[in-house]
C-alpha positions, 0 to 999 in steps of 0.5 A: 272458643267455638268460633276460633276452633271452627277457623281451624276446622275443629270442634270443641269438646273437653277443655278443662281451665285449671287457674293455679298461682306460680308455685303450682304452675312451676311444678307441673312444669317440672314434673311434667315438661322436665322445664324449670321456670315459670310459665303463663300456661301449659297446654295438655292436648288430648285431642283426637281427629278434628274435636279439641279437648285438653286441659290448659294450667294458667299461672294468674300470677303471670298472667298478671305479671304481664299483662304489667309488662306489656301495658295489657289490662289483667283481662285482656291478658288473660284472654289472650292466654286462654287463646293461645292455649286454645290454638295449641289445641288446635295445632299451632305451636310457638317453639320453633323457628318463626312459630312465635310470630306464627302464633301471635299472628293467630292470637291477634286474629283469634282475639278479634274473632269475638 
């Protein structure tokens, strides 16, 4: 996590890992993102100037559920959403036009840093 922050030129410093089932993560969405579906992760950024800190909800269910779909073990799905909670934090967002390509990319990158 220290070695992806730094790629972006940020320090890591309170990054919480709340690990919920899908019922918990569908009401966060709900309550907090007004989205009701179920997701892998909710990023919360509570960052400031070049230090990350935010908490990061994941869903083990999903995650679980795609690492299935996609043919990825448990683990390496898993890692592969920590990073990408981890590079919100660090600015990058998947919403908009070619951002999803954009943060695959970084999750690839980030994935081989270790």
């Amino acid at each position: 996590m220290k070695r992806v922050a730094a790629t972006y030129g940020k320090k890591v410093g309170d990054v919480a890992y709340i690990f919920v089932n899908d019922d918990k993560i569908l009401e966060v969405n709900q309550q907090y993102l007004q989205h009701d579906y179920y997701t892998d992760i909710i990023t919360f950024d509570y960052s400031e100037g070049d230090v990350i800190s935010g908490d990061l909800f994941i869903s083990l269910d999903t995650v679980r559920t795609n690492a299935e779909q996609v043919g990825a073990t448990y683990e390496q799905e898993l890692n592969r959403v920590i990073i990408h909670g981890i590079l919100h934090l660090c600015g990058i967002n998947d919403k908009g036009p070619g951002e999803r390509e954009i943060m695959e990319a970084a999750e690839n990158k980030a994935l081989s840093i270790r």
